[in-house]
C-alpha positions in Angstrom: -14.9 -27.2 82.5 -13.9 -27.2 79.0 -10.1 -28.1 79.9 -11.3 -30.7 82.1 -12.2 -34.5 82.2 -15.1 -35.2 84.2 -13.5 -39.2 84.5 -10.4 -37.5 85.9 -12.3 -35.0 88.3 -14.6 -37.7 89.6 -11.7 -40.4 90.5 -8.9 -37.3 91.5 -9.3 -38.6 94.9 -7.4 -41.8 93.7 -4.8 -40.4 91.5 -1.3 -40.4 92.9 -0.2 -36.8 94.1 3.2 -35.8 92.0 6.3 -34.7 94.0 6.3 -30.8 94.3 9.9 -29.4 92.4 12.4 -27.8 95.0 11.5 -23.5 94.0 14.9 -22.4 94.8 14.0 -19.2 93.5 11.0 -18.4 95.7 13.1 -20.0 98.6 15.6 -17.3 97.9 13.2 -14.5 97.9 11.6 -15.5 101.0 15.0 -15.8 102.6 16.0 -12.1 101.5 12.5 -10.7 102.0 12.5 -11.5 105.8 16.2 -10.7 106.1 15.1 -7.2 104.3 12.4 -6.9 107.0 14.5 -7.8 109.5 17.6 -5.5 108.9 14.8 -2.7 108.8 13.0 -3.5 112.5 16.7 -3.7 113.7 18.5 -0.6 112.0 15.7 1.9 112.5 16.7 4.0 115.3 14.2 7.1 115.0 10.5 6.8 116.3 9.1 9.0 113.3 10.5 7.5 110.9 10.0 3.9 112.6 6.6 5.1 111.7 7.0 4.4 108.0 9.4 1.6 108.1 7.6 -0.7 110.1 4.9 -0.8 107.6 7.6 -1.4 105.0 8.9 -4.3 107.4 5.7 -6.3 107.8 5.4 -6.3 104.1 8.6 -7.8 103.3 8.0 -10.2 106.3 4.9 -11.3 105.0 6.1 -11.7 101.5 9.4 -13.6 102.7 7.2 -16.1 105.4 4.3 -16.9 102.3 7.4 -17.6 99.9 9.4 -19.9 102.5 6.3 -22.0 103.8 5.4 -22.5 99.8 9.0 -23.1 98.5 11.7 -23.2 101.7 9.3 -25.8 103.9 10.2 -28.4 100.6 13.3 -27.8 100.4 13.7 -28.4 104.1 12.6 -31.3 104.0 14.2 -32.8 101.1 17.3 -32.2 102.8 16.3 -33.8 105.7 15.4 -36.6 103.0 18.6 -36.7 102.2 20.2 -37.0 105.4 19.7 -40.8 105.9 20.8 -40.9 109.7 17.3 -38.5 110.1 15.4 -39.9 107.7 15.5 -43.7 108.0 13.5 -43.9 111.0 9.9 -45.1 111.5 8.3 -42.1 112.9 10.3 -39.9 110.4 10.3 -41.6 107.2 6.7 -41.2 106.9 5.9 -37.7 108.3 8.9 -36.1 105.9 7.8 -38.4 102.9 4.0 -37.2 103.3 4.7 -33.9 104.5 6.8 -33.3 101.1 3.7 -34.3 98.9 1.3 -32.5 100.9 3.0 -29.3 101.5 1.4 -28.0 98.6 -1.7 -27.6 100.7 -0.1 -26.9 103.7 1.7 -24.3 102.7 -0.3 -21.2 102.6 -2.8 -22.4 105.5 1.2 -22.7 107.8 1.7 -19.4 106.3 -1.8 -17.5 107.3 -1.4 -19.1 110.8 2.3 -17.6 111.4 0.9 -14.0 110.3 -1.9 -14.3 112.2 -0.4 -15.5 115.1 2.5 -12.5 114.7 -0.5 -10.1 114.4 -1.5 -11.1 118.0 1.8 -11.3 119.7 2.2 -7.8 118.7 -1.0 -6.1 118.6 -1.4 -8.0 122.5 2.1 -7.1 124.0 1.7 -3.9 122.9 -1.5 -2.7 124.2 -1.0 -4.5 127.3 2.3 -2.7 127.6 1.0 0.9 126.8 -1.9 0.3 129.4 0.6 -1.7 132.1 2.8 0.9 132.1 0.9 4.4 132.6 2.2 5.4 135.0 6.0 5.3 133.4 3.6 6.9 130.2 2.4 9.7 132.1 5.8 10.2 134.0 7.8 10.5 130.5 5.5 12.9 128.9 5.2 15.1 132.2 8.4 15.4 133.8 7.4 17.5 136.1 3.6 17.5 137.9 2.9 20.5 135.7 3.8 22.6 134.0 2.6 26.3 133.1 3.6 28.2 129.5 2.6 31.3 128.1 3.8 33.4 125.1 4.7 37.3 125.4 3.6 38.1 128.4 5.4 40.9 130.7 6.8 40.6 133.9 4.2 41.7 136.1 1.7 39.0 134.4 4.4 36.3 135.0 3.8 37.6 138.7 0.1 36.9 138.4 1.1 33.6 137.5 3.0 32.5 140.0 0.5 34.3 142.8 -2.5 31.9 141.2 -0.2 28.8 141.6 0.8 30.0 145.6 -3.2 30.9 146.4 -4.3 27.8 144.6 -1.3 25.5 145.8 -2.3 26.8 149.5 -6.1 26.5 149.3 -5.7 22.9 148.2 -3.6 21.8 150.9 -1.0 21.2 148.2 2.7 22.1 148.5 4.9 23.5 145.2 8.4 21.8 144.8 11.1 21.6 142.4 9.9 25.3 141.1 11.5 26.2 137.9 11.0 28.8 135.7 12.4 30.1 132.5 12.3 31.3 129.0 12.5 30.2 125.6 12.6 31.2 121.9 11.5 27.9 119.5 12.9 26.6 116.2 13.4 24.5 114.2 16.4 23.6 112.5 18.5 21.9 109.9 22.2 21.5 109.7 23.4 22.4 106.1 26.1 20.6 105.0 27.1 22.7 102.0 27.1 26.2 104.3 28.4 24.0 107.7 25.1 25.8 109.5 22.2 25.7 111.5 19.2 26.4 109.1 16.5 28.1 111.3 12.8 27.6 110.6 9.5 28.0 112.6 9.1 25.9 115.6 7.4 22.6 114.5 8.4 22.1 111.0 9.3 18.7 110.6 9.3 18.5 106.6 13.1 17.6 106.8 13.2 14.1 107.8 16.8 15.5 109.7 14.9 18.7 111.4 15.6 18.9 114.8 14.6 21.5 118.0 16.5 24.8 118.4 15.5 25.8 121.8 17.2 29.5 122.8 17.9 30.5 126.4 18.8 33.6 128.0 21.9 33.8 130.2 20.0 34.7 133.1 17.7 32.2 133.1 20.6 29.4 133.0 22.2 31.1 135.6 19.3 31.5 138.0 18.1 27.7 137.3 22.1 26.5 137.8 23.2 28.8 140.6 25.7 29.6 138.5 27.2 33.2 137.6 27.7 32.7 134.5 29.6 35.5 131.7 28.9 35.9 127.8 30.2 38.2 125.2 27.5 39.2 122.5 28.7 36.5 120.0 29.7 33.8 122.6 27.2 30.7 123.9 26.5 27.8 126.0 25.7 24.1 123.9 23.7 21.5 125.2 22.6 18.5 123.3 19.7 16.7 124.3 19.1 13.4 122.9 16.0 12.4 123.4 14.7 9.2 124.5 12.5 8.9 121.6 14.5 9.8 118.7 18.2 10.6 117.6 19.7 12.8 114.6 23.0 11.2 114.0 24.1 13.5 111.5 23.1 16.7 113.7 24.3 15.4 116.8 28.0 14.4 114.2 27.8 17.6 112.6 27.3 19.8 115.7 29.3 18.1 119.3 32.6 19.6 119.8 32.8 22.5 117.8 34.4 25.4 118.8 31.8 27.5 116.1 28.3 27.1 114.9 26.4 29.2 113.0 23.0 29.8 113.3 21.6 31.5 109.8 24.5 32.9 109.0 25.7 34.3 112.3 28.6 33.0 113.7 29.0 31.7 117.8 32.1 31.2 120.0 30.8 27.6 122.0 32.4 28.8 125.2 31.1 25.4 127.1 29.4 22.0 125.9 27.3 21.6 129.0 27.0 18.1 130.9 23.6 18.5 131.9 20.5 21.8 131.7 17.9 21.5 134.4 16.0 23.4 132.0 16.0 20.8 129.3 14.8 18.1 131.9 11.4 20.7 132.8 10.6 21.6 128.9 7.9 18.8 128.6 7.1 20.6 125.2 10.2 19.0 123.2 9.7 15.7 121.6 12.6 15.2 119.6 16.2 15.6 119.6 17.4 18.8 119.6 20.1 21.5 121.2 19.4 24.4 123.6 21.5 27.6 123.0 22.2 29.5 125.8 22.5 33.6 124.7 23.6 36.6 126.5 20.4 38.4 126.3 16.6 37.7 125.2 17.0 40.5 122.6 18.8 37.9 120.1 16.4 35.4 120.5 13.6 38.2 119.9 15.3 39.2 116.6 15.8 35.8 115.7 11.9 35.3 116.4 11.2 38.6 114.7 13.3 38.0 111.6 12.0 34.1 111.3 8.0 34.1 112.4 7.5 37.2 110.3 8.7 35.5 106.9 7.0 31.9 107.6 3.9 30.0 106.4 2.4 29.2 109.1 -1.3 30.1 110.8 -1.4 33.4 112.3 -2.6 31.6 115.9 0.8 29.8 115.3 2.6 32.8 115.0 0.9 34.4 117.6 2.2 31.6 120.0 5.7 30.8 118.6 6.7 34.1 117.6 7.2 34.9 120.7 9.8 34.5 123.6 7.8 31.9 126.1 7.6 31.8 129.5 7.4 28.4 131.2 7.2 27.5 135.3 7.3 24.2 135.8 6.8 22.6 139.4 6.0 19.2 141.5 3.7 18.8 144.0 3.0 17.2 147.3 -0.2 16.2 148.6 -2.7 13.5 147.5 -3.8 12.8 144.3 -7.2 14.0 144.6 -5.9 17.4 146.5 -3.1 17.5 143.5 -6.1 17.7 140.7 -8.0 20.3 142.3 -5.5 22.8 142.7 -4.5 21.8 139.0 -8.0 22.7 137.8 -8.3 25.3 139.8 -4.8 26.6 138.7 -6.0 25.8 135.0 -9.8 27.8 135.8 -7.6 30.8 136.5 -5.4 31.3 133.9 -8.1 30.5 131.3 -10.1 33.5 132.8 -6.9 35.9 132.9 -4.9 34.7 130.4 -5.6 34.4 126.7 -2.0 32.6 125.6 -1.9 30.5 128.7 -1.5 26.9 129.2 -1.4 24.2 131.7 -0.1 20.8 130.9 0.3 18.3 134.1 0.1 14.4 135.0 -3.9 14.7 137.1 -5.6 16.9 134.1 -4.2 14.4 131.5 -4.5 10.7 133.6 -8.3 10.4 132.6 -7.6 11.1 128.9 -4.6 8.9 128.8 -6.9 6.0 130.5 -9.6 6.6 127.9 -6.6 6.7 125.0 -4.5 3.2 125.8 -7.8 1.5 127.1 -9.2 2.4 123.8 -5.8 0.8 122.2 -6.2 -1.9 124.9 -9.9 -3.4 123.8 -9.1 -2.8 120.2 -5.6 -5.2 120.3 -7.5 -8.0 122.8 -10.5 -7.7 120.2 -8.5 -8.3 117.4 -5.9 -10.3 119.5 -9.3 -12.6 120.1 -10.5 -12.4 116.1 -6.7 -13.7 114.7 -7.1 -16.6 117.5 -10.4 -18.0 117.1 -9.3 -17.5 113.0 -6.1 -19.7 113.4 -8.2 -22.1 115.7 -10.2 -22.6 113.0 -7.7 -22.5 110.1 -5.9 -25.4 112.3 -8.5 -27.5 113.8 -10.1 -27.9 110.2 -7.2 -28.4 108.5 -6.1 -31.6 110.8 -9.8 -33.2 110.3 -10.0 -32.8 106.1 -6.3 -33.8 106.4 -7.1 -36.8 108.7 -9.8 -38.1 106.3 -7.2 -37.8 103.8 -4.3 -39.8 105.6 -6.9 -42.6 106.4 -6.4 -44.7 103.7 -2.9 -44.1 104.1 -2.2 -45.1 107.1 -4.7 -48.1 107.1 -2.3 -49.3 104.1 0.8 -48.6 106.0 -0.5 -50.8 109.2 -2.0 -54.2 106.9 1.9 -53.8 105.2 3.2 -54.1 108.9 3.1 -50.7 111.0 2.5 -51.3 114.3 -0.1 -48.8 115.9 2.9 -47.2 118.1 4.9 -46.9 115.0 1.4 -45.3 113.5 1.2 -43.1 116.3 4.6 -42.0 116.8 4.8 -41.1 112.9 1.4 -39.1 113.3 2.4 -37.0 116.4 5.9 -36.1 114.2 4.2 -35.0 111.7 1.2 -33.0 113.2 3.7 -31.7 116.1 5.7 -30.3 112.7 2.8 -28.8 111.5 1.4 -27.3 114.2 4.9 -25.6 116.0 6.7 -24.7 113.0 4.0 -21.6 112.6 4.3 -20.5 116.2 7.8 -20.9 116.7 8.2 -18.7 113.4 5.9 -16.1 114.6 8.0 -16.1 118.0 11.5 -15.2 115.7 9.3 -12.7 113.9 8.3 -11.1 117.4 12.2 -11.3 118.4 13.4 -9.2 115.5 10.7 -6.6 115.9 11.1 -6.2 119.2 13.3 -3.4 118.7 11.3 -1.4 116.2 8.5 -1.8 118.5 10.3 0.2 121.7 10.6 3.0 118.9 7.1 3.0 118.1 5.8 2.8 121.9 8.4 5.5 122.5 6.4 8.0 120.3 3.3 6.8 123.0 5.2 7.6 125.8 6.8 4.3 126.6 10.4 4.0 127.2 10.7 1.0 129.6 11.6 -1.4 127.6 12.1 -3.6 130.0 8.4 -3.2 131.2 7.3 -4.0 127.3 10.0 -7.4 127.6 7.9 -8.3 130.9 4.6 -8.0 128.9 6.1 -9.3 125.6 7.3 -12.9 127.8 4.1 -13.0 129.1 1.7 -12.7 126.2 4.1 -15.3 124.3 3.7 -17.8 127.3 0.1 -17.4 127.6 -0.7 -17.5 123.7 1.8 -20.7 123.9 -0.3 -22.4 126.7 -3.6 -21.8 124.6 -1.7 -22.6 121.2 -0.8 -25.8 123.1 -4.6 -26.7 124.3 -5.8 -26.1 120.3 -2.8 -28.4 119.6 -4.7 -31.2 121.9 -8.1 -31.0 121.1 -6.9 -31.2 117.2 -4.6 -33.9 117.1 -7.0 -35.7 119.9 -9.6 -35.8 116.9 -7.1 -36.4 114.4 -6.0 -39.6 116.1 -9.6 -40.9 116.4 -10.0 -40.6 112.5 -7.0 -42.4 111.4 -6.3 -45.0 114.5 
């Protein structure tokens, strides 16, 4: 109040709006704020850490789209100013010339449409995707129907086991197939590259960002599950690298294929064979990450190595309890109808629980209900939000094009008593408001593209590796938000032509 002149404030409306000065400075940070985000959604290759940089990405992107609406969008169109061919026609001449003067105000409204509309791309494809797709959900995180592990037991309880699983499999007019069973010392591990060895840690210590899984195997097992007959010496074993659909350690996976050595604390190995492919690897639902499986002559080195390690860690005592321990795992498919397959899994799952203290059952009919009641959680909360970001850009848009239409009023009354015909009128309006209104969707549609990629990571860690399935869903969303985008687009500049024509 005290810097301003009432006069001035009460007859702004009439004062002459000053050409906005081409920010080459801010048009250069937008530009290298969304190539920043960009090169992150496209470089990222782990899920976990995905995690982190995608949060990272957004932020640049948002930074970079604010700065190029604000500074870029002039500069635009002063060079389209400049190029006569362009500019010295009817419908063009006025919608650059005005849009340059009021981009100012355009800006940052262009700006929150393009994030908002980018928030419900995503947030929509990919809770449509994670709920679309369950059953490629449920099939990637079980493997196998089910699965049954349990940690230092003998061999007369893993008999028990496997009688429950025949009595239950039987009574439930169920049939077992694809029986496999095996076991397994966990770790965790880190390559050093100072020592050229495997650091071994508990199983599940992921404070290295390069950690990966260390999964031990007796010969007998890999022999048994192969059909193979198999020999090792004490300090000779068998290699096999899983890379995991979900995430990849480059500098493990570098560090580690085709070596004729490794060393696992300290111990050297003769690699004897880099296996092809580990049926036991495809059954052990339990690994998420990348990792290696080591097959040994005999459980008694992975029992020292679990001895030496679980002993000397920080973990809880349940932990140790359960990891410390060589694991036994029977994993198994089974025919019969759904409803017969989840009775004989809870009855399978009643059993052990009654006999059993360190027993578990993991399978695709015990965990469907909770997976539905997971994603359709994710599922309502993107279409709410999905809906909340829409009805916001509606209205961002729609009252944007009325203030702006009883702004242009005068203008384009002036334009027509100079000599504008109302097609010229008409055609220079529907240039302009068509730049207005598609520039913001067709920028949120390149921001979609580029984190397309980064997005397959994320719904990896949920269990979602068909990406074509998300592309499906991904096409879809963007056609259908298009076809509603283009209805707003109607209604608006159906009003805005009654105000100014």
């Amino acid at each position: 109040m005290k810097l301003s002149n009432p006069i001035e404030l009460l007859c702004g409306g009439n004062t002459g709006e000053r050409e906005p000065k081409t920010k080459w400075i801010m048009t250069i940070i937008g530009i290298l704020c969304l190539a920043g985000g960009y090169s992150i959604a496209l470089i990222t290759k782990e899920p976990l850490q995905a995690l982190g940089q995608f949060f990272i990405a957004v932020l640049l992107v948002v930074v970079g789209t604010y700065a190029l609406f604000m500074a870029g969008s002039i500069t635009l169109l002063k060079i389209l100013r400049r190029k006569k061919s362009y500019y010295y026609k009817t419908r063009h001449f006025t919608a650059v010339s005005g849009m340059i003067y009021r981009m100012k105000q355009n800006a940052v409204g262009l700006a929150n449409i393009c994030i908002l509309s980018t928030m419900v791309l995503v947030m929509v494809s990919m809770t449509v995707s994670l709920y679309g797709g369950m059953n490629d959900v449920i099939t990637t995180r079980f493997p196998y129907e089910a699965q049954i592990t349990s940690s230092g037991i003998n061999q007369k309880e893993e008999g028990q086991i496997e009688e429950i699983i025949k009595n239950m499999t039987k009574k439930n007019h169920t049939v077992p197939t694809s029986q496999i069973r095996f076991h397994v010392g966990r770790f965790t591990t880190v390559y050093n590259n100072k020592t050229k060895q495997l650091d071994m840690m508990a199983a599940g210590d992921y404070s290295n960002s390069n950690a990966v899984d260390l999964v031990m195997i007796p010969l007998s097992d890999y022999n048994q599950t192969e059909g193979k007959n198999v020999k090792l010496k004490e300090n000779e074993v068998l290699l096999y690298h899983r890379n995991h659909k979900r995430t990849h350690k480059k500098s493990d996976t570098e560090a580690l294929k085709n070596k004729k050595v490794i060393q696992l604390n300290s111990i050297s190995y003769k690699v004897v064979d880099e296996l092809d492919r580990l049926a036991i690897a495809k059954a052990d639902t339990t690994s998420f990450i990348d990792g290696w499986y080591v097959v040994v002559k005999d459980s008694s080195i992975i029992t020292s190595y679990l001895k030496d390690i679980y002993e000397n860690s920080n973990i809880y005592d349940e932990l140790k309890e359960y990891y410390g321990k060589i694991q036994y795992s029977y994993s198994f498919n089974l025919n019969g109808s759904r409803a017969n397959r989840a009775k004989t899994e809870k009855s399978i799952q009643k059993q052990l629980q009654k006999k059993f203290a360190n027993c578990s059952i993991e399978s695709r009919e015990l965990s469907r209900e909770s997976f539905y009641e997971l994603y359709g959680g994710f599922l309502f909360i993107g279409i709410f939000l999905g809906i909340i970001f829409l009805m916001a850009t509606t209205l961002i848009i729609y009252y944007k094009q009325i203030s702006e239409g009883y702004e242009d009023q005068s203008r384009f009354e002036i334009m027509q008593k100079v000599g504008m015909s109302k097609k010229e009128v008409r055609q220079s309006i529907r240039s302009q408001v068509l730049l207005v209104f598609f520039l913001p969707l067709i920028m949120a549609v390149i921001h979609l593209a580029f984190a397309f990629k980064i997005i397959t990571k994320l719904l990896s860690v949920l269990n979602l590796t068909n990406v074509s399935l998300f592309f499906m869903y991904t096409v879809g969303t963007v056609a259908v938000f298009a076809v509603i985008y283009a209805i707003i687009y109607s209604i608006t500049a159906k009003e805005y032509y009654k105000i100014l024509i």
